[in-house]
C-alpha positions as protocol buffer text, in pm:
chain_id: "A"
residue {
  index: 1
  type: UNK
  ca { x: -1017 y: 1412 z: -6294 }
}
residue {
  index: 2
  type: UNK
  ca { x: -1029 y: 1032 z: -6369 }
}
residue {
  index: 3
  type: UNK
  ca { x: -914 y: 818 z: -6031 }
}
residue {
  index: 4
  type: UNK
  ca { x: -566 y: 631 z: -6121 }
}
residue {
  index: 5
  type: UNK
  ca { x: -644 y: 265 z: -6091 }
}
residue {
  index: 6
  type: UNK
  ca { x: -396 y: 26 z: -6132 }
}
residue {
  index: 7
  type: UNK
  ca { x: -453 y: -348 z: -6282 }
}
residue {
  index: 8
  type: UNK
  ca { x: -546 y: -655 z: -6067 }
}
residue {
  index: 9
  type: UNK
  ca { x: -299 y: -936 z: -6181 }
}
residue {
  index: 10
  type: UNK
  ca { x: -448 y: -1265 z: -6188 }
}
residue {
  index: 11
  type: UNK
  ca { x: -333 y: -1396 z: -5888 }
}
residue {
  index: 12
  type: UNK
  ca { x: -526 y: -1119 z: -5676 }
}
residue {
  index: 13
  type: UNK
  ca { x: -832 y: -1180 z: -5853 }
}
residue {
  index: 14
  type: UNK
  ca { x: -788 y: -1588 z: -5783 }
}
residue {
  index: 15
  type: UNK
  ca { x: -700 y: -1491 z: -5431 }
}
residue {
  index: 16
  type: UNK
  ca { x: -1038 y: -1271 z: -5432 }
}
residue {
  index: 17
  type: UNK
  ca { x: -1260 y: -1565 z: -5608 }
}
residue {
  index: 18
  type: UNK
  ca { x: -1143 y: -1785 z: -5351 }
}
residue {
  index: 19
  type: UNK
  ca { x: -1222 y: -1550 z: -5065 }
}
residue {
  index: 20
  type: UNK
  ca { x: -1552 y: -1450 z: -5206 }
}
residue {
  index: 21
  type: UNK
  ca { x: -1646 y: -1844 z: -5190 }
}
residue {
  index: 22
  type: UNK
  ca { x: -1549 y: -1883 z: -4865 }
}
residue {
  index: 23
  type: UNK
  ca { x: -1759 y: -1573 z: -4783 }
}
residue {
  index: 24
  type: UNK
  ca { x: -2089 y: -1672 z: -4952 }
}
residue {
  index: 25
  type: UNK
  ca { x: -2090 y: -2010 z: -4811 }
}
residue {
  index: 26
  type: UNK
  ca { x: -2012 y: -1900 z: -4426 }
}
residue {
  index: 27
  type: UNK
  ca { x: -2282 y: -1612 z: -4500 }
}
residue {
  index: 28
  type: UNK
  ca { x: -2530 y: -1916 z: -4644 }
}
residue {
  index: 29
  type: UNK
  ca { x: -2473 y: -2110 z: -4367 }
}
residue {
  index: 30
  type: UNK
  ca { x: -2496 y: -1850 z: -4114 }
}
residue {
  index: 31
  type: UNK
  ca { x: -2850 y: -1782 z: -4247 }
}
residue {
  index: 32
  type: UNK
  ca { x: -2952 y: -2070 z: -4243 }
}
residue {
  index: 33
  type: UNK
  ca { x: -2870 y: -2152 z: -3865 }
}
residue {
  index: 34
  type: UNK
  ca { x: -3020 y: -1822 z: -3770 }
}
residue {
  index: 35
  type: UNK
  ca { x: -3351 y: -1888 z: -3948 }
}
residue {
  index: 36
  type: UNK
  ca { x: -3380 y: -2290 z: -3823 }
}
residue {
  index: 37
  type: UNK
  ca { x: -3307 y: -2126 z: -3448 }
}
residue {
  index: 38
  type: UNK
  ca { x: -3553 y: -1852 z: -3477 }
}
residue {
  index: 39
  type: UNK
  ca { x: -3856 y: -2107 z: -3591 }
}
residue {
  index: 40
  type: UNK
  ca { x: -3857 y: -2062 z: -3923 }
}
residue {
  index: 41
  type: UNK
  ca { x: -3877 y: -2313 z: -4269 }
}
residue {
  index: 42
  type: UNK
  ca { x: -3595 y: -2297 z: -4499 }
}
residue {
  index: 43
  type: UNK
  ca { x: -3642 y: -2404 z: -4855 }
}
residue {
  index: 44
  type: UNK
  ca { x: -3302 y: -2547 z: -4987 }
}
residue {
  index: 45
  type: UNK
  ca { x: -3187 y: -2755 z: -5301 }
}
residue {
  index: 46
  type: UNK
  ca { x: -3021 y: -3077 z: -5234 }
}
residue {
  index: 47
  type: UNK
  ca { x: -2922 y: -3282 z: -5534 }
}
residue {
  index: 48
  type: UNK
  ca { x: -3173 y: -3312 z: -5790 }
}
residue {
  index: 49
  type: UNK
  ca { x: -3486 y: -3171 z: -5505 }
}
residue {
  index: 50
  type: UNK
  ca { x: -3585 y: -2854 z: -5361 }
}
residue {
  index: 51
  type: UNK
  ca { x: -3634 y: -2951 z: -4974 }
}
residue {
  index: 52
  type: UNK
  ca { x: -3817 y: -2757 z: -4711 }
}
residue {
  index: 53
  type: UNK
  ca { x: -3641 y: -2813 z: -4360 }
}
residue {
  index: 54
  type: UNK
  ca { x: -3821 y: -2758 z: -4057 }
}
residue {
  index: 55
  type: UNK
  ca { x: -3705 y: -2649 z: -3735 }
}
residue {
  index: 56
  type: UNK
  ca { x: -3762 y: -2981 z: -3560 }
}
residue {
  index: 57
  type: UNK
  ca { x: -3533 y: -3132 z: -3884 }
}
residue {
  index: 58
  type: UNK
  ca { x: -3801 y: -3301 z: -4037 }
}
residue {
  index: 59
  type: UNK
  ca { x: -3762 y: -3292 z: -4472 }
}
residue {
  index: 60
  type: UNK
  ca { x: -4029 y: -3258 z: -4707 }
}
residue {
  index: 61
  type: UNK
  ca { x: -3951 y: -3263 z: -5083 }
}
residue {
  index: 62
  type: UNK
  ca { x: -4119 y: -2965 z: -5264 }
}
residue {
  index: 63
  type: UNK
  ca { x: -3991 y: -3029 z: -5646 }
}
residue {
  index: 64
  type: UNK
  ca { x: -3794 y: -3232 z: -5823 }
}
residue {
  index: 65
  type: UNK
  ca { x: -3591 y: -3029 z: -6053 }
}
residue {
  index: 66
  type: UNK
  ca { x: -3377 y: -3141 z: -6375 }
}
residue {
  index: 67
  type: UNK
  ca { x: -3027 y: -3054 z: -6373 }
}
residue {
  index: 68
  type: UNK
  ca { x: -2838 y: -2814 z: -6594 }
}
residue {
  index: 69
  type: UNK
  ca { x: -2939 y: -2832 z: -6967 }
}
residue {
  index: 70
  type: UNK
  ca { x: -2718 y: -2708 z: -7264 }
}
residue {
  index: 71
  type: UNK
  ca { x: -2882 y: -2422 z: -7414 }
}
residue {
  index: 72
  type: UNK
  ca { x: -2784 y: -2206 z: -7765 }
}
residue {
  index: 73
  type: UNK
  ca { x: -2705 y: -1827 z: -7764 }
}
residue {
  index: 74
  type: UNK
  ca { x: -3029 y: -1611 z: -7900 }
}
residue {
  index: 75
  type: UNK
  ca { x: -3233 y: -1939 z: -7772 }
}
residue {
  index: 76
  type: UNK
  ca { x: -3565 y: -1844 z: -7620 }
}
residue {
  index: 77
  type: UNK
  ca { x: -3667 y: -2029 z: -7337 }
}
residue {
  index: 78
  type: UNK
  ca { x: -3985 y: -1985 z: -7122 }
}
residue {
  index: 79
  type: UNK
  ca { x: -3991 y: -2134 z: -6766 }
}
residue {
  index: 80
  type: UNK
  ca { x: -4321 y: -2275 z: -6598 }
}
């Protein structure tokens, strides 16, 4: 017996992209608090660097990294 499922217009699904945002980022952030407070090193991105933050605040840049290329479909690409 299929399940009746009726269509999500587009305004619920903007409504649920906008709450899903909100979610991931308070989820992110809650994470990140938790692991800083418990002793821990987080690795983050900022800009153009992946950062490692220590729990006494002090920075130390791991990698630059080179923002978002343009790539072709059925393009191969091999990361190093």
């Amino acid at each position: 017996m299929a399940a009746n499922i009726n269509p999500v217009d587009e305004e619920r699904i903007t409504q649920l992209e906008t709450e899903f945002v909100h979610a991931s980022g308070v989820t992110c952030s809650t994470a990140y608090h938790n692991a800083i407070q418990a002793g821990l090193t987080v690795v983050i991105s900022q800009g153009d660097k992946i950062v490692e933050v220590s729990p006494d605040g002090k920075e130390r840049v791991v990698k630059i990294i080179v923002g978002p290329s343009p790539s072709q479909p059925g393009a191969r690409y091999t990361i190093q």
